[in-house]
N, C-alpha and C positions, 0 to 999 in steps of 0.2 A: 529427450531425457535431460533432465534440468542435473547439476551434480555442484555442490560447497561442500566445502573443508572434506571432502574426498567423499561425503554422504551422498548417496543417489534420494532425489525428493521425487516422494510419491504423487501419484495425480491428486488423492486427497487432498493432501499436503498445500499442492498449487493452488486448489479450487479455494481452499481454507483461506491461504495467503490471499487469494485475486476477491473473498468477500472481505476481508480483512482490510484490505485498503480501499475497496468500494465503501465500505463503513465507515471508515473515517473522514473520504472526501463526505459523506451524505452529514457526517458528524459535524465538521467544517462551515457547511453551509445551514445548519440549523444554529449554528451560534451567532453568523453573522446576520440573521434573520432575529435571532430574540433580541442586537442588542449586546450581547457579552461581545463580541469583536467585532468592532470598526474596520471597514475598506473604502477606499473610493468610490469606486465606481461597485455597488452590491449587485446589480444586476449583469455586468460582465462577469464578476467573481463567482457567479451562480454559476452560470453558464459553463464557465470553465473547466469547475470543480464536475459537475455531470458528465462535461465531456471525458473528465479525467477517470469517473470511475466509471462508463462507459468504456474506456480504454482497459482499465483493469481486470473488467469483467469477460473484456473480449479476448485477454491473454497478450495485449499489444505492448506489455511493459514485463513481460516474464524474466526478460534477462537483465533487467537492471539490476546493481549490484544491491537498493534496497530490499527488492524484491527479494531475492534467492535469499538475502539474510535474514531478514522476517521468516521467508519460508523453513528456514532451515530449525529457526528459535522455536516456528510452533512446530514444527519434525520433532526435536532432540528436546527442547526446551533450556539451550545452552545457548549463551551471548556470545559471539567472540568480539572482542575489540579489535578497531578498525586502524589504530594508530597506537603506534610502539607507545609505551611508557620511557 
């Protein structure tokens, strides 16, 4: 059981979050393939990005502090800010 700002997040919830950032690494690496962002080396930065949402998709980053707050935004649909004003 995953749990931010006292909310318990549902398995939907996770599943949502874990394509959510699967998406975006695949999003990542189609820009660096058209051309819109420049890397070094394109084909380690592929690789990386797969392995990354490979990782997301397996649940190997659940408790990272981005994760649970992403999860929590598409839960509640509330931000919370991460550093005092």
């Amino acid at each position: 059981m995953l749990k931010f700002n006292g909310v318990e997040l549902t398995d939907e919830t996770i599943q949502k979050t874990r394509k959510w950032f699967h998406n975006n690494c695949m999003a990542c690496i189609e820009e660096v393939k058209s051309g819109k962002v420049y890397v070094n080396n394109i084909k380690k930065y592929i690789e990386m990005e797969k392995e990354s949402a490979r990782d997301y998709m397996e649940g190997k980053n659940d408790y990272i502090f981005a994760f649970v707050q992403r999860a929590y935004y598409i839960q509640t649909g509330e931000c919370i800010a991460l550093l005092p004003k």
